[in-house]
C-alpha positions as CSV (number, residue, x, y, z in Angstrom):
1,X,-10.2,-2.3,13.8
2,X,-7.9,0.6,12.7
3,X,-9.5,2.9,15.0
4,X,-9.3,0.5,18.0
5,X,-5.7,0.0,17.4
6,X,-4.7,3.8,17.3
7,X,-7.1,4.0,20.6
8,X,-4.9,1.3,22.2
9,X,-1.4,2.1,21.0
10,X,-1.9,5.5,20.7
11,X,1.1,8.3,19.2
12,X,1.2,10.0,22.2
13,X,3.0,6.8,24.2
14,X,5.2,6.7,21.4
15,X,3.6,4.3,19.0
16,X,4.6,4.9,15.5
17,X,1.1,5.6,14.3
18,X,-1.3,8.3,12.9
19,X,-2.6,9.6,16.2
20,X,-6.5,9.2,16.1
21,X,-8.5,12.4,16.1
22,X,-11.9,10.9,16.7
23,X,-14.7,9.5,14.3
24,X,-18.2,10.2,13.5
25,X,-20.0,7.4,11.6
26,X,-17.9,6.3,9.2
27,X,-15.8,9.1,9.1
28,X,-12.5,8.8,10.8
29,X,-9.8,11.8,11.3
30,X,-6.2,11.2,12.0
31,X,-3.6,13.9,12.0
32,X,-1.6,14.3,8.5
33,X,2.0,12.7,8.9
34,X,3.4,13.8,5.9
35,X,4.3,12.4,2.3
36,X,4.8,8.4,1.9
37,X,7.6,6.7,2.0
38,X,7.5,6.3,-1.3
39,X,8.7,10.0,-2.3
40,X,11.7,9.3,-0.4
41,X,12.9,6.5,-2.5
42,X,15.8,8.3,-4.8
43,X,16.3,11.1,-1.7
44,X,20.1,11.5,-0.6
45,X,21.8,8.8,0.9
46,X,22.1,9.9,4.5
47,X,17.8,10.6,4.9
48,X,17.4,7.3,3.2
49,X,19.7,5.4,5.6
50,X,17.8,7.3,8.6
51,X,14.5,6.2,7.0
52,X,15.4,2.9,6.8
53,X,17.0,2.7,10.8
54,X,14.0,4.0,12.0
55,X,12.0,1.1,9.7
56,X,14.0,-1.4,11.7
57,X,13.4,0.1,14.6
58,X,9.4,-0.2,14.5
59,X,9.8,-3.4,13.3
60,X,11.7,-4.0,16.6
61,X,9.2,-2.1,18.6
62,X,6.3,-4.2,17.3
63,X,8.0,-7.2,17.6
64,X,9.5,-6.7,21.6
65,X,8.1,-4.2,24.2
66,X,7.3,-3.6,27.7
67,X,3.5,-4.5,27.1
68,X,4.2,-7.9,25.7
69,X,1.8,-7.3,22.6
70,X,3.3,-8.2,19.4
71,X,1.9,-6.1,16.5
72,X,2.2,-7.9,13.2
73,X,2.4,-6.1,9.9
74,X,0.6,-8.1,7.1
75,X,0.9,-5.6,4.6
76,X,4.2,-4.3,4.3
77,X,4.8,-1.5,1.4
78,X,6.2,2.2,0.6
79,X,2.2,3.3,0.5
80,X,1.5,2.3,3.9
81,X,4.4,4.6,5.7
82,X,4.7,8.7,6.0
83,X,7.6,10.2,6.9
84,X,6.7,13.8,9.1
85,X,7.0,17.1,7.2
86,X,8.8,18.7,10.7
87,X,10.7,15.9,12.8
88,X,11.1,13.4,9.8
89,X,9.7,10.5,11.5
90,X,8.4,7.6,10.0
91,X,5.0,6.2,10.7
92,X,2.4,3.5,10.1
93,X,-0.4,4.8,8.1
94,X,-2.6,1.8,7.6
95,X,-3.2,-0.1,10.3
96,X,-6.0,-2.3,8.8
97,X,-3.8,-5.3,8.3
98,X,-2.3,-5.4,11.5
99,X,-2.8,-9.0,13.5
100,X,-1.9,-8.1,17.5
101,X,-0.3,-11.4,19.6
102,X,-0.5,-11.4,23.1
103,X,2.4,-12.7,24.5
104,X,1.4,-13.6,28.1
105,X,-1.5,-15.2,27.1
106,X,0.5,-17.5,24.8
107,X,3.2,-17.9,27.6
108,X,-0.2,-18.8,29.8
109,X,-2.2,-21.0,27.3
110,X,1.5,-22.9,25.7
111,X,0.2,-23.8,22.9
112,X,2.0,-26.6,20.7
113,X,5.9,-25.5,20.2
114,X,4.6,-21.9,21.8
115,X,8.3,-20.9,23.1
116,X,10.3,-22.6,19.6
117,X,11.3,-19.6,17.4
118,X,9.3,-18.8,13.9
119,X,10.8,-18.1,11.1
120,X,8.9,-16.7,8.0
121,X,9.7,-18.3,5.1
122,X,11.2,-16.4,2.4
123,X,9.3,-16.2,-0.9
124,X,10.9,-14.6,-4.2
125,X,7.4,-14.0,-5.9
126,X,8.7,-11.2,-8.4
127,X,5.5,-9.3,-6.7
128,X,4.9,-6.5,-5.1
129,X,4.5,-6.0,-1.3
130,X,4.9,-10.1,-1.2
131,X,5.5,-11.8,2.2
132,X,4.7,-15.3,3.4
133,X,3.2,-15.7,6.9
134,X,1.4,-18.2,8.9
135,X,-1.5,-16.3,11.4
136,X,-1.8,-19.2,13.1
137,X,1.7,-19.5,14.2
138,X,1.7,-16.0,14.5
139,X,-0.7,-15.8,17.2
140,X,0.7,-19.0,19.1
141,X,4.5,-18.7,18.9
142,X,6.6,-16.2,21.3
143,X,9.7,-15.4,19.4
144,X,8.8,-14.2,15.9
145,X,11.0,-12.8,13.2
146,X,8.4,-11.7,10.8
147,X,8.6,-7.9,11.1
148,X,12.2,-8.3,10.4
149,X,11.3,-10.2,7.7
150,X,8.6,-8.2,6.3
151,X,10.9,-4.9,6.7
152,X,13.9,-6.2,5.3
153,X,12.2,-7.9,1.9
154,X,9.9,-4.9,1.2
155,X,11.5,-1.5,2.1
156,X,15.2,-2.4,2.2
157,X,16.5,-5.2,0.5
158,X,17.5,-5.8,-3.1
159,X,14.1,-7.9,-3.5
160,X,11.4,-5.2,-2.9
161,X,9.8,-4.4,-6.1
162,X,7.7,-1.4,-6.1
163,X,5.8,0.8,-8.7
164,X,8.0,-0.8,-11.4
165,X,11.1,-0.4,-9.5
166,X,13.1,-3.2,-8.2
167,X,15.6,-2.3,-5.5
168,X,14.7,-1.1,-1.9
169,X,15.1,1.9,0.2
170,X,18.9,1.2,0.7
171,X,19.6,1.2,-3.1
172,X,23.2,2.2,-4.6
173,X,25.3,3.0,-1.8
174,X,28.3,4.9,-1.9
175,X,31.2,3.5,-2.8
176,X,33.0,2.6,0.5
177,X,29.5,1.1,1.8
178,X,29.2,-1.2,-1.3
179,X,32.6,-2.2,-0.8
180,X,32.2,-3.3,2.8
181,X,29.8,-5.4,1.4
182,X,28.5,-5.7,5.3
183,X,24.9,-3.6,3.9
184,X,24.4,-6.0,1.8
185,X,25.2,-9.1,3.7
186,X,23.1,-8.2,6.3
187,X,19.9,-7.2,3.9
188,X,20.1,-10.8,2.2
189,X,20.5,-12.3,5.7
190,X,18.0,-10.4,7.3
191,X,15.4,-11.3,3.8
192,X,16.9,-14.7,3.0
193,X,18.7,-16.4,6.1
194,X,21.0,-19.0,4.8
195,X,21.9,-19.9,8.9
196,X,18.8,-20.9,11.4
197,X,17.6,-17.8,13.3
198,X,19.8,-16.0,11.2
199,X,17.1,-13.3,10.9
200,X,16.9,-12.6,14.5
201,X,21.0,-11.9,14.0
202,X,20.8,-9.9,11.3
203,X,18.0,-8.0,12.5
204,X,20.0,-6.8,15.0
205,X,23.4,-6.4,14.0
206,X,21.6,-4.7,11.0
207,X,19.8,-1.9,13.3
208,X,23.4,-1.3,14.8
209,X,25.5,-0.9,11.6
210,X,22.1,1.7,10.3
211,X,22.9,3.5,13.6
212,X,26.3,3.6,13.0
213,X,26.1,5.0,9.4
214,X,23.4,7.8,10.5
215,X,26.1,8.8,13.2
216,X,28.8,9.0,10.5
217,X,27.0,10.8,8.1
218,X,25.8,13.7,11.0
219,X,29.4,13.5,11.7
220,X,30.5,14.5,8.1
221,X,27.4,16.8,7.9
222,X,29.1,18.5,11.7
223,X,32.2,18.4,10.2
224,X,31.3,20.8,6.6
C-alpha cells in the first residue's frame, strides 16, 4: 500500500512524499529526507512558522488538486514528517495510514449527502496523535475538512500533545504575534470551529497569515 502510493503520487510531480527507490521482497528503499519533525519542535521562530506553512499547505494539497484524489491522513504526528537536510522541506514519511478518495467517482456514484460538507469532529482526548474521523464519509463526501483538521490539532495547535509535551509547532510566539491574538484565533478555529465550516475559513485564512509571517521574517532576516 505504501509503495503503491509513492508509485502513484510520486516526489518527482511534486507530491510531498519519500520518493520510492524500488523494492525487493520485503525490502523497500526510499530516499533519506532528513530528521523528523520532531527535532524541530523548540527550533527558532521563523523555521518553525515555515514548517508549519508548508504543513498547511500539504494538507491543502491532499485535500484539493488538479487530479481530484483526495489523500487522507489517518495518522497525523511529529514522527511521521522529515524536514530535508538541503531545501528544508517537509514531507510525509509514513504513508501506511493514508485512505485515498476519488472525487469523480463520488461526483459520479452521489452517494447519500455526497456534495454536503464534512466536518470532523473535534475530540480533546488528552492523547497523543488523537483525531476523530469517519472512513465512510470520508470516502463518500466531496468537500472535507479533515486534513485541516488533523494538521491543525496535531502539529500546530495548543492541543497536540507529544512525547510528554503539550503545545504544538507554533508554541510561544513572540510577543507582537501573541498580542495579535490572530495565531491563535485561527489555531482554535481551524482545531475547534465554534461557526459551521469554520474550518474550511480558518484553514485558509490561516495558510495566508503563515505566508505572511514567513515573508516578514525573510524581510527582517534581508534587512540585518
Amino acid at each position: 500500500m505504501t509503495e503503491g502510493l509513492k508509485g502513484s503520487f510520486p516526489s518527482d510531480e511534486g507530491w510531498p512524499f519519500a520518493k520510492y527507490l524500488g523494492a525487493c521482497g520485503r525490502v523497500v528503499a526510499v530516499n533519506y529526507v532528513g530528521e523528523e519533525l520532531w527535532s524541530f519542535y523548540n527550533a527558532p521562530w521563523e523555521k518553525r512558522v515555515d514548517l508549519a506553512r508548508q504543513l498547511m499547505d500539504i494538507a491543502e494539497q491532499l485535500t484539493n488538486n488538479d487530479f481530484e484524489f483526495a489523500l487522507y491522513l489517518l495518522d497525523v504526528s511529529f514522527d511521521n514528517f522529515a524536514v530535508g537536510p538541503r531545501d528544508g522541506k517537509v514531507i510525509v514519511v509514513d504513508a501506511e495510514n493514508v485512505l485515498v478518495a476519488d472525487k469523480r467517482l463520488i461526483k459520479q456514484n452521489k452517494p447519500e449527502n455526497y456534495d454536503v460538507w464534512y466536518e470532523s469532529r473535534f475530540e480533546d482526548c488528552d492523547k497523543e496523535a488523537c483525531l476523530s474521523f469517519s472512513k465512510e464519509s470520508l470516502c463518500n463526501r466531496v468537500t472535507v475538512d479533515h486534513n485541516y483538521y488533523a494538521v491543525c490539532q496535531n502539529l500546530l495547535s495548543r492541543y497536540a500533545t507529544w512525547r510528554g509535551t503539550t503545545g504544538g509547532l507554533l508554541h510561544d510566539p513572540p510577543a507582537h504575534v501573541a498580542k495579535d491574538g490572530q495565531l491563535e484565533a485561527l489555531l482554535d478555529e481551524c482545531t475547534n470551529p465554534k461557526k459551521r465550516y469554520g474550518r474550511f475559513t480558518a484553514a485558509k485564512e490561516l495558510r495566508d497569515y503563515l505566508t505572511q509571517l514567513v515573508s516578514s521574517s525573510s524581510s527582517s532576516a534581508t534587512a540585518r
